[in-house]
C-alpha positions as CSV (number, residue, x, y, z in Angstrom):
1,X,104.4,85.9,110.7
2,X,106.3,88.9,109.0
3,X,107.9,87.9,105.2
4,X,111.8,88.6,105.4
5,X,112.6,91.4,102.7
6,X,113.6,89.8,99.3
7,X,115.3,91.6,96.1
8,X,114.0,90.8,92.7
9,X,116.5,91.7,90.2
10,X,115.0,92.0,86.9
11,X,116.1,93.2,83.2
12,X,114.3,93.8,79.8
13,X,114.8,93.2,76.2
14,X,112.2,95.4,74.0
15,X,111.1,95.8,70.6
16,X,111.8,99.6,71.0
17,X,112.8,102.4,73.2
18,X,109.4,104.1,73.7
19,X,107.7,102.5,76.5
20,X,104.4,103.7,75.8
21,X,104.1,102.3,72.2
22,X,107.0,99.5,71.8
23,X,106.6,96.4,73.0
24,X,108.7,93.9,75.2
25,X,110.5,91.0,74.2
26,X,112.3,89.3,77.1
27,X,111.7,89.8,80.8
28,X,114.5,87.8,83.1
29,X,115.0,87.8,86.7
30,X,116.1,86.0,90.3
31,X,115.4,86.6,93.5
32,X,118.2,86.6,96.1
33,X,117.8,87.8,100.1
34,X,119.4,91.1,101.3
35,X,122.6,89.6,101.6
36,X,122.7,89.4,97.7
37,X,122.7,85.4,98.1
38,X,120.5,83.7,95.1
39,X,117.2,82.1,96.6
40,X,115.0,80.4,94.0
41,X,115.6,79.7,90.4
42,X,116.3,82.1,87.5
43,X,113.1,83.3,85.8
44,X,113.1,84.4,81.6
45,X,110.4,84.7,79.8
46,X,109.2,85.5,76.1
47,X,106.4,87.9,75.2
48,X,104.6,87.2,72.0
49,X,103.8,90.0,69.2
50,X,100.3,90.7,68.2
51,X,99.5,92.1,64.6
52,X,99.0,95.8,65.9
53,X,102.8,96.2,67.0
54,X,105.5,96.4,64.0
55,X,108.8,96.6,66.0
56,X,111.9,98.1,65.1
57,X,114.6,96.4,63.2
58,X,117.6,98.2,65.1
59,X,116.3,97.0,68.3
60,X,116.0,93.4,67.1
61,X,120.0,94.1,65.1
62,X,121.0,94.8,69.4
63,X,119.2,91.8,70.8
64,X,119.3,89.0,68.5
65,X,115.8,88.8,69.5
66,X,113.3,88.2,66.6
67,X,109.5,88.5,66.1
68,X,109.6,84.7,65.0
69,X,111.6,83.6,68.6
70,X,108.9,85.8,70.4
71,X,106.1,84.3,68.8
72,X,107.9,80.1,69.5
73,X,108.9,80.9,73.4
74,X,106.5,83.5,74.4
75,X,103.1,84.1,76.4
76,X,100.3,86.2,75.4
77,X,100.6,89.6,76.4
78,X,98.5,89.4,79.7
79,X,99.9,85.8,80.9
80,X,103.6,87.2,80.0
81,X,102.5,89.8,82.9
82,X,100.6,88.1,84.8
83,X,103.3,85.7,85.6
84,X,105.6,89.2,86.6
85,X,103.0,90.6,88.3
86,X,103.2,87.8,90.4
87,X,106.7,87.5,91.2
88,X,106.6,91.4,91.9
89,X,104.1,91.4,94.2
90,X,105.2,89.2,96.2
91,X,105.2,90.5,99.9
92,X,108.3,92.9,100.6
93,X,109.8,92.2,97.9
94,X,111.8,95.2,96.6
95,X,111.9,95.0,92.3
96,X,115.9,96.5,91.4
97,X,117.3,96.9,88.2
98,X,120.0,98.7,86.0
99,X,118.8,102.3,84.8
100,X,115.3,100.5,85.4
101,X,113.6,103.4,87.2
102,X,113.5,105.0,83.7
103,X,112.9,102.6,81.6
104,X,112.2,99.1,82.3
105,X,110.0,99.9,85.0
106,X,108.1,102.5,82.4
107,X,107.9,99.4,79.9
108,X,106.6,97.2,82.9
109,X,103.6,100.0,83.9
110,X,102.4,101.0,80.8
111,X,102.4,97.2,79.8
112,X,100.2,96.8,83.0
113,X,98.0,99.7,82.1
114,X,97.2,98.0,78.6
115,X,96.4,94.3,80.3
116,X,94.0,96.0,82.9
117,X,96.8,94.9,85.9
118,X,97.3,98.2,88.3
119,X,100.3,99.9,87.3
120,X,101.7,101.1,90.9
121,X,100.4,98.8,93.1
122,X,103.1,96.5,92.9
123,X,106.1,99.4,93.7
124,X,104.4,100.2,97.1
125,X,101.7,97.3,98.6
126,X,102.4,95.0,101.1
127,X,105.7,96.2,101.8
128,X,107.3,96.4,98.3
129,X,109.3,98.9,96.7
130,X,111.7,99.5,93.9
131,X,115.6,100.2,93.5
132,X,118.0,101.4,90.5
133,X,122.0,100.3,90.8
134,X,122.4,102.9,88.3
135,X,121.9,105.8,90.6
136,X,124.2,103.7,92.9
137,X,126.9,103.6,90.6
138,X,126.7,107.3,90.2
139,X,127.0,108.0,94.1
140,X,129.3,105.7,94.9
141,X,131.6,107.1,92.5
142,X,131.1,110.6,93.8
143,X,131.4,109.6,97.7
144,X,133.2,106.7,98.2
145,X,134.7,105.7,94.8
146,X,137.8,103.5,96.9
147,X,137.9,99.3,95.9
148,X,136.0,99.8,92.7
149,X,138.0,100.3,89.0
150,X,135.6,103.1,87.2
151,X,136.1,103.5,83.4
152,X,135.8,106.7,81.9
153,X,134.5,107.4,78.3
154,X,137.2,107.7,75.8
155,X,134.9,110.3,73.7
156,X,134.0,112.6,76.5
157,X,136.1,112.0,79.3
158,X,133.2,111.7,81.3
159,X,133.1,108.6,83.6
160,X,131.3,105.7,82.0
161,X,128.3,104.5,84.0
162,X,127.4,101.7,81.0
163,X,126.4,98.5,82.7
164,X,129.4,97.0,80.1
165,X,131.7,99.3,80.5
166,X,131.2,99.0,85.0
167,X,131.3,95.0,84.6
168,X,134.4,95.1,82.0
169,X,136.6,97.4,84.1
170,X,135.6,95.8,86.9
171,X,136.5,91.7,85.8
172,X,132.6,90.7,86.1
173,X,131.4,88.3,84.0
174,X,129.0,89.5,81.3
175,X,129.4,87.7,78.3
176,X,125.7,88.3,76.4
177,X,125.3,91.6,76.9
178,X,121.3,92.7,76.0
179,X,120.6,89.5,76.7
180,X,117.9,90.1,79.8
181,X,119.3,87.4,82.3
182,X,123.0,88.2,81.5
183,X,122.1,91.7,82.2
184,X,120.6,91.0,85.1
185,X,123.5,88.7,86.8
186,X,125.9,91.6,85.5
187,X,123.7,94.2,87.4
188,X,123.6,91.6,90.3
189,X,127.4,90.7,90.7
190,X,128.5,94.8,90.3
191,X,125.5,95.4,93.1
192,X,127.6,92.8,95.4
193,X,130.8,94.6,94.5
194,X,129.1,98.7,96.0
195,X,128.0,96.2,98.8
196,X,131.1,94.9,99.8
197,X,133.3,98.1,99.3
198,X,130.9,100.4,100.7
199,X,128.3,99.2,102.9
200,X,127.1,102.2,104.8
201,X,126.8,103.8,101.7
202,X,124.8,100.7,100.1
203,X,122.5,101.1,102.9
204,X,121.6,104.8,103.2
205,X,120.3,104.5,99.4
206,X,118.0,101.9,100.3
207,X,116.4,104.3,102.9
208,X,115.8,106.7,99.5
209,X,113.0,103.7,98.5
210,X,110.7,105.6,101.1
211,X,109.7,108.7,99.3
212,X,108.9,110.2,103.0
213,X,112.2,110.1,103.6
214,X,113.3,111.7,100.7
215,X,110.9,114.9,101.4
216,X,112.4,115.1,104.7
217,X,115.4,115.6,102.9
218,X,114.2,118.1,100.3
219,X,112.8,120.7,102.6
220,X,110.8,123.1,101.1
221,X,110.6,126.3,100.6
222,X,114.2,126.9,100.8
223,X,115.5,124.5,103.1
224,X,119.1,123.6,103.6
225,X,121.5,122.6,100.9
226,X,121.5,119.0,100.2
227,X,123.6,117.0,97.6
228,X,121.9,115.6,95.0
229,X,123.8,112.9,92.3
230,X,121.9,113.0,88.9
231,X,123.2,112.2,85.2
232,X,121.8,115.3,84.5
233,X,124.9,117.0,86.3
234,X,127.3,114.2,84.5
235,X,130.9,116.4,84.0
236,X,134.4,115.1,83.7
237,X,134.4,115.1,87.8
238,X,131.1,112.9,88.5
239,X,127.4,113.4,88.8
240,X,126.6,115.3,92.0
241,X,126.1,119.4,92.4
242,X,124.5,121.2,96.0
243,X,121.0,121.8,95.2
244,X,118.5,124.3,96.8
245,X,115.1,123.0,97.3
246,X,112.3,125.5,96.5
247,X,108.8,124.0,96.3
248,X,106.9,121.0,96.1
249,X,104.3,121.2,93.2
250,X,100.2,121.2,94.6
251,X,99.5,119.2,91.9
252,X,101.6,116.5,91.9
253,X,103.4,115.5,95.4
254,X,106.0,113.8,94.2
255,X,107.9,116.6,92.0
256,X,110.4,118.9,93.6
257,X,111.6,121.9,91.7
258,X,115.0,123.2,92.6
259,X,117.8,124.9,91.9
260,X,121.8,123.9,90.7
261,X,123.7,125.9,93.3
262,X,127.1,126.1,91.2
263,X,124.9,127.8,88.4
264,X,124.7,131.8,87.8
265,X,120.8,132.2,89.3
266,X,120.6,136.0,87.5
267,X,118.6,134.6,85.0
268,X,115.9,132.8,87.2
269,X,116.0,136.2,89.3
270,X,115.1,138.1,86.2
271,X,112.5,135.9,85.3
272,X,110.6,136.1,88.3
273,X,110.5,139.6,88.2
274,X,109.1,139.6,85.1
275,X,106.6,137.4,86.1
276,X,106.1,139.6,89.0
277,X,105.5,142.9,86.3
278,X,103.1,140.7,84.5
279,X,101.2,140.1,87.5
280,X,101.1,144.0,88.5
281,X,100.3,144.4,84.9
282,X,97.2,142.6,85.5
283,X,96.5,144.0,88.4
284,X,96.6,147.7,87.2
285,X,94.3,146.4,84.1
286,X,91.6,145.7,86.8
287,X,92.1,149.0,88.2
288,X,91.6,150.7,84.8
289,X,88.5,148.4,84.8
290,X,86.9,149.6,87.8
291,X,88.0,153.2,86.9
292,X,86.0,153.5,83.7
293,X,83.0,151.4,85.7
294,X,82.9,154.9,87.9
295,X,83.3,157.2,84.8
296,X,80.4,155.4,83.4
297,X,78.5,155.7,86.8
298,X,79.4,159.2,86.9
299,X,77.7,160.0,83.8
300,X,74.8,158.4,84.3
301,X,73.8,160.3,87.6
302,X,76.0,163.3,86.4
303,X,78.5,163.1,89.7
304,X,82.2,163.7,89.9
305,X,82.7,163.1,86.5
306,X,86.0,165.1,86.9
307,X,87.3,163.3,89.4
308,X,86.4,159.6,87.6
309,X,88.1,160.8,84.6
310,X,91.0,161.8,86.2
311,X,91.4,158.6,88.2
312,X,90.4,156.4,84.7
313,X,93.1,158.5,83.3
314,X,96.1,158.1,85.8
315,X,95.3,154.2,85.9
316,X,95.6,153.1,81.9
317,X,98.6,155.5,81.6
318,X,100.4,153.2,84.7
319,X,98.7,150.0,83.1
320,X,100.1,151.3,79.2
321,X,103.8,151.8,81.1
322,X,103.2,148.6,82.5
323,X,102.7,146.5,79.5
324,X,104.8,148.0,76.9
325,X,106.8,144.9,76.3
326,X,104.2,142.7,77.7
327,X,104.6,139.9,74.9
328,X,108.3,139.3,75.9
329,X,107.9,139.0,79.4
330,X,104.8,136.6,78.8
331,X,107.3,134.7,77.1
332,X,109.6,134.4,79.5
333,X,107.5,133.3,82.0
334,X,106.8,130.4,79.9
335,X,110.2,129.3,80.1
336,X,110.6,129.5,84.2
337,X,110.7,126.2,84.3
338,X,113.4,125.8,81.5
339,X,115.5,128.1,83.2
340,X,119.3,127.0,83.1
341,X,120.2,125.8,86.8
342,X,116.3,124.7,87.5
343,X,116.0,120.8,88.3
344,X,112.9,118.7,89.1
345,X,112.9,116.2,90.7
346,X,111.0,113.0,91.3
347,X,110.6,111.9,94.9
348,X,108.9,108.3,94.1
349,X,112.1,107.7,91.7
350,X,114.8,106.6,94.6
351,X,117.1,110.0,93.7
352,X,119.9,110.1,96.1
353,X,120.1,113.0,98.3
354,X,122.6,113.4,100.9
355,X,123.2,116.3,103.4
356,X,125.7,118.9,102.9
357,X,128.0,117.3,105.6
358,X,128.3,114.5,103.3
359,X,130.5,116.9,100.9
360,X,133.5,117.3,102.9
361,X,136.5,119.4,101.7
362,X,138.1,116.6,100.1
363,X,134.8,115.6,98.1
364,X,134.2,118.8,97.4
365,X,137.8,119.5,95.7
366,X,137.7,116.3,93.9
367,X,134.0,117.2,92.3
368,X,135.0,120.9,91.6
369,X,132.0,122.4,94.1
370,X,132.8,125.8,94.5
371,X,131.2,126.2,98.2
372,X,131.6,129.8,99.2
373,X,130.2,130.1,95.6
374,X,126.9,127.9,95.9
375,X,126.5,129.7,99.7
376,X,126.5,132.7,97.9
377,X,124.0,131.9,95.3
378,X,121.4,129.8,97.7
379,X,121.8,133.0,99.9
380,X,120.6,135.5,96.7
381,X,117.7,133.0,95.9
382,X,116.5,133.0,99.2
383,X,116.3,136.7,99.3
384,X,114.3,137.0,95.8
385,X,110.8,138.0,96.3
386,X,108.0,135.8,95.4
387,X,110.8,133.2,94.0
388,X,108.8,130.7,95.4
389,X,105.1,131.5,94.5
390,X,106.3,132.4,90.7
391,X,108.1,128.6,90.5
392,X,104.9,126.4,91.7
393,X,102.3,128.6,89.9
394,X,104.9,127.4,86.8
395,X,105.0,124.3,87.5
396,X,101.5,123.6,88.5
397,X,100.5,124.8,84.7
398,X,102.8,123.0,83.2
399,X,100.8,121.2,80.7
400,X,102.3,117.7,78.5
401,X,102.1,116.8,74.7
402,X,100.2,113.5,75.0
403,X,99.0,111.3,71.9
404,X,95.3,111.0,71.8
405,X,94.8,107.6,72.1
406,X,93.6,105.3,75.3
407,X,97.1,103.3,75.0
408,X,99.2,106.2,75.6
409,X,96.9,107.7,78.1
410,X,98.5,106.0,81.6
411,X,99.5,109.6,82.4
412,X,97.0,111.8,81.2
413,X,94.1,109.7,82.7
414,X,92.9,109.5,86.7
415,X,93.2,107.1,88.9
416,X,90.8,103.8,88.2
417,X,87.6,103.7,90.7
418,X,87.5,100.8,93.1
419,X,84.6,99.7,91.1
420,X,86.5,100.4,87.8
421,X,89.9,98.2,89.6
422,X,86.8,95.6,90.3
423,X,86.3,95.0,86.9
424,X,89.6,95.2,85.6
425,X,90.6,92.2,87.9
426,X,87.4,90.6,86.8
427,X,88.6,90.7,83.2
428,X,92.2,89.6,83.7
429,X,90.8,86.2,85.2
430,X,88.1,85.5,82.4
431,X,88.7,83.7,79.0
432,X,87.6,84.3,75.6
433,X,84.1,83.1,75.2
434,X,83.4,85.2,78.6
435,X,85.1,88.4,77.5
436,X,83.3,88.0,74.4
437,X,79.6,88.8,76.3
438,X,81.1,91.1,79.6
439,X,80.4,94.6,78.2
440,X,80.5,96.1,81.8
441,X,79.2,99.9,82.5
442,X,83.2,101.4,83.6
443,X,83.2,104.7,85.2
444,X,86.4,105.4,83.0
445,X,85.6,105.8,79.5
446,X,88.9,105.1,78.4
447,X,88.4,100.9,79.6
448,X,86.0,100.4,76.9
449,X,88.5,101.1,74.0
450,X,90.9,99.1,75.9
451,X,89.0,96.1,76.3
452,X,88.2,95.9,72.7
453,X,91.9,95.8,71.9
454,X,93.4,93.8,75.0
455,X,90.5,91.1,73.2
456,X,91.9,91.6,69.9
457,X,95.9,90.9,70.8
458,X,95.3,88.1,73.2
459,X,92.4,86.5,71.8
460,X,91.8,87.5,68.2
461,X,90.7,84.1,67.1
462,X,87.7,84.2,69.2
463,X,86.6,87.3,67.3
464,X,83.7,86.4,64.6
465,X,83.5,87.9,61.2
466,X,82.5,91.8,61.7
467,X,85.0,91.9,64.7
468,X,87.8,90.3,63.1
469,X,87.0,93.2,59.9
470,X,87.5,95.4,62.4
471,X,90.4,93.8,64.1
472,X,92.0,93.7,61.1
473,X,91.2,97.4,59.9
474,X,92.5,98.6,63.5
475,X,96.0,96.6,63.0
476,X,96.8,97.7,59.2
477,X,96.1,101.6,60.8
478,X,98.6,101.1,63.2
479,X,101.1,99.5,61.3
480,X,100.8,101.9,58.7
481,X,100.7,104.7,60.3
482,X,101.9,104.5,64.0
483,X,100.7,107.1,66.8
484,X,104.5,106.4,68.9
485,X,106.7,109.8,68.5
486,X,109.5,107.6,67.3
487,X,107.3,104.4,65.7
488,X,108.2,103.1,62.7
489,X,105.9,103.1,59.7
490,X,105.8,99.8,57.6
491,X,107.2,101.5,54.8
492,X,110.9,102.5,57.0
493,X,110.7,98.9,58.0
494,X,110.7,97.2,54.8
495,X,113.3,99.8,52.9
496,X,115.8,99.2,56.4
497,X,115.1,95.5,56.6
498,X,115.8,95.2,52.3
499,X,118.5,97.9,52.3
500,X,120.5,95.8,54.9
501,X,119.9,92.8,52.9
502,X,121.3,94.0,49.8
503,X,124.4,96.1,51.7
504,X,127.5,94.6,51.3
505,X,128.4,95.9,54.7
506,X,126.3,93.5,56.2
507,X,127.8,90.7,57.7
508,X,126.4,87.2,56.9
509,X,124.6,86.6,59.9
510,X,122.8,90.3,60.1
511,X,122.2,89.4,56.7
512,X,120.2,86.2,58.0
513,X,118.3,88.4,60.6
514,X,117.1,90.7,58.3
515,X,116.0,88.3,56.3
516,X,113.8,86.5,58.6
517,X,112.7,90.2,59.2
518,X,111.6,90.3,55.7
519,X,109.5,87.1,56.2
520,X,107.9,87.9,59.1
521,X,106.8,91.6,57.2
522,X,105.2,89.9,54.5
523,X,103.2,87.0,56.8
524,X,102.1,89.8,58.8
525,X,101.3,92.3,55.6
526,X,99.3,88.8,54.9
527,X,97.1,88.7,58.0
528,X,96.0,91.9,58.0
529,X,95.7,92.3,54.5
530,X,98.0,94.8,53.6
531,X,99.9,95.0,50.5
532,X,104.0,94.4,50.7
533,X,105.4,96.3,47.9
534,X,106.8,94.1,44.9
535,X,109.4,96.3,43.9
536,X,111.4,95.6,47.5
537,X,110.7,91.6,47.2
């Protein structure tokens, strides 16, 4: 017997806003049925801090959440996600949350990655998925915006898709906002609201969940105009803009590259030409090549040397034309892909794509899409020569800045063997003292490291003397000096967490927070055996 399709509405509370180096906090949820109705009791959670992780002090001024609270209520690391493994996986169950494609869900998989759990299986296996009321919001104001209040931003004008400003305009209760089960209640009750004004809408952005579906859609190279609703397009008038789809990337299938209709596409013209030049440039550099390869021939068995030289000549003096301002074209073909108008897009992300019949005159008019305009530009892309070819060869060598370190490598790394996904399920369901002696032979270098270290922050007290050295050597290096782009160094956190002690601007009970900050720096500084300067105590 089938399992009826469940939602799992879920929201997060970190330490930080980097998901591959900050840590989580709180993890709350409930389940309800597709009708929106509640089934089972509210879920929240606590996730403790080991001594590697210093987190940020405005994260924990938002939250109210502190290390000390964290370290009372919470799990280990790998029994915090074990537990929401579990309730994610559960058959068809399809995991939603607000702006959670982004970021809770990047939280949740490089989490996973760390604690040896797979990081995807849970968005796609028996019948699960994932789902972002976020994007929802965005559509529904842009198509069917009727029966729902939508606040606009007093600084920009723009409309204001904040969960707090949707739920206040809206008279839903959220009362403790970033608190992770009031979020998720407020994400719940405005997903009930879209459902009930607009339930054909509701439902066709479910269907976006299969990323099939959403290739169909995007039909490459240069299919049809479709709508596409992104913040990226966020203007006083919504979030939506016609799109041209030009090609799917060989190297990863779920990336779309294409093109803002209502933009000026001279620039992306001119840029594939140049490209194009380069290309011939090359071309005529093989040609000079081959030339002087005859000349040299020629002289060797003293035949047509005339003739060679003549053809040697005529070829470097085309190549020479050719590459005369060879080091700003280069350049510009390095920034295709940055190209004003050019927009990627994620097909295993739930974007909402619509057909062009969905923008009807009056939808059009009321989100300023120029259509004559964008039929005129999709028609001059679709006549540019090698447009296509010179936009995946781009974006298949697109390379990313990645931090060389195994706990920021969920990205940069392949796929886990079965044999490797073996042992990583053998790990999560040993303890200590068999951790301690299972030194398995991975086909992914990268486990080893991680096994050391997912020891060391869920069962450091099982490590004997040398380990513990080491433990403790790892933890002052990263809490010293942090590998995270935005991390925080021990030295930022003890001059915020003292300076907002001493402020007068500080109301009493920040004050009170960042004083149980400043306790929790030193009994850490303690641990690991780093020093916590005097002249701040």
């Amino acid at each position: 017997m089938g399992y009826k399709e469940t939602f799992f509405w879920y929201d997060l509370e970190t330490f930080g806003l980097d998901a591959q180096h900050d840590r989580i906090a709180q993890f709350a949820g409930v389940r309800t049925d597709t009708d929106l109705k509640e089934i089972g009791e509210p879920v929240v959670l606590y996730c403790s801090l080991s001594d590697d992780y210093l987190p940020d002090p405005l994260a924990i001024k938002v939250t109210g959440i502190t290390p000390q609270i964290v370290q009372q209520r919470g799990l280990p690391e790998k029994d915090f996600l074990g537990e929401i493994n579990r309730l994610f996986t559960e058959s068809n169950t399809c995991v939603v949350g607000f702006n959670s494609l982004r970021f809770d869900d990047e939280f949740i998989r490089n989490s996973f990655f760390r604690n040896f759990f797979d990081p995807y299986e849970r968005e796609y296996k028996n019948g699960n998925s994932r789902f972002d009321i976020l994007d929802l919001a965005r559509a529904t104001h842009d198509f069917r915006p009727e029966g729902i209040q939508w606040p606009v931003n007093k600084d920009t004008g723009y409309p204001s898709f904040k969960l707090t400003s949707l739920t206040e305009a809206n008279d839903i209760s959220h009362i403790d906002a970033h608190d992770a089960l009031s979020d998720v209640y407020a994400t719940l009750n405005f997903a009930r609201l879209v459902k009930e004004k607009q339930p054909r809408l509701f439902s066709y952005f479910l269907t976006m969940r299969n990323k099939q579906t959403v290739k169909e859609k995007l039909i490459t190279p240069f299919g049809p105009m479709v709508a596409y609703s992104s913040s990226q397009f966020i203007s006083e008038y919504g979030s939506t803009r016609l799109i041209l789809p030009i090609t799917a990337l060989t190297n990863n299938s779920n990336s779309v590259i294409a093109f803002d209709l209502s933009q000026d596409p001279s620039e992306l013209i001119e840029r594939v030409a140049a490209i194009d030049k380069i290309e011939q440039s090359r071309v005529n550099q093989d040609i000079v090549r081959k030339s002087l390869q005859k000349v040299n021939h020629a002289l060797e068995h003293n035949v047509d040397l005339l003739g060679a030289l003549e053809s040697a000549q005529r070829a470097l003096e085309l190549s020479i034309s050719m590459v005369e301002d060879l080091p700003d074209i280069a350049s510009e073909a390095k920034q295709l892909l940055q190209t004003r108008g050019i927009v990627k897009i994620s097909v295993n992300k739930v974007p909402f794509i619509s057909p062009l019949s969905t923008v009807t005159g009056e939808v059009a008019d009321r989100l300023h899409i120029d259509m004559r305009q964008c039929e005129k530009n999709y028609q001059k892309l679709r006549e540019t020569e090698n447009l296509v070819l010179n936009v995946l060869k781009a974006g298949n060598a697109q390379k990313y800045t990645t931090v060389d370190d195994v706990d920021f490598s969920l990205y940069s790394g392949s796929f886990l063997s079965s044999s490797d996904q073996e042992r990583c399920r053998m790990i999560r369901e040993m303890g200590p003292e068999e951790l301690k002696d299972f030194n398995p032979s991975f086909d992914d270098p990268r486990l080893h490291e991680l096994l050391w270290r997912y020891r060391g922050r869920n069962y450091s007290e099982y490590f004997d003397q040398e380990e513990m050295k080491k433990w403790k050597s790892f933890c002052a290096q990263r809490i010293m000096k942090p590998l995270g782009r935005k991390a925080i160094d021990f030295s930022f956190f003890i001059r915020k967490v003292n300076e907002n002690i001493r402020s007068k601007d500080v109301s009493p009970a920040e004050k009170d927070l960042y004083i149980t900050l400043e306790k929790y720096g030193k009994e850490l500084a303690k641990r690991i055996g780093i020093p916590y300067p005097e002249y701040y105590s």
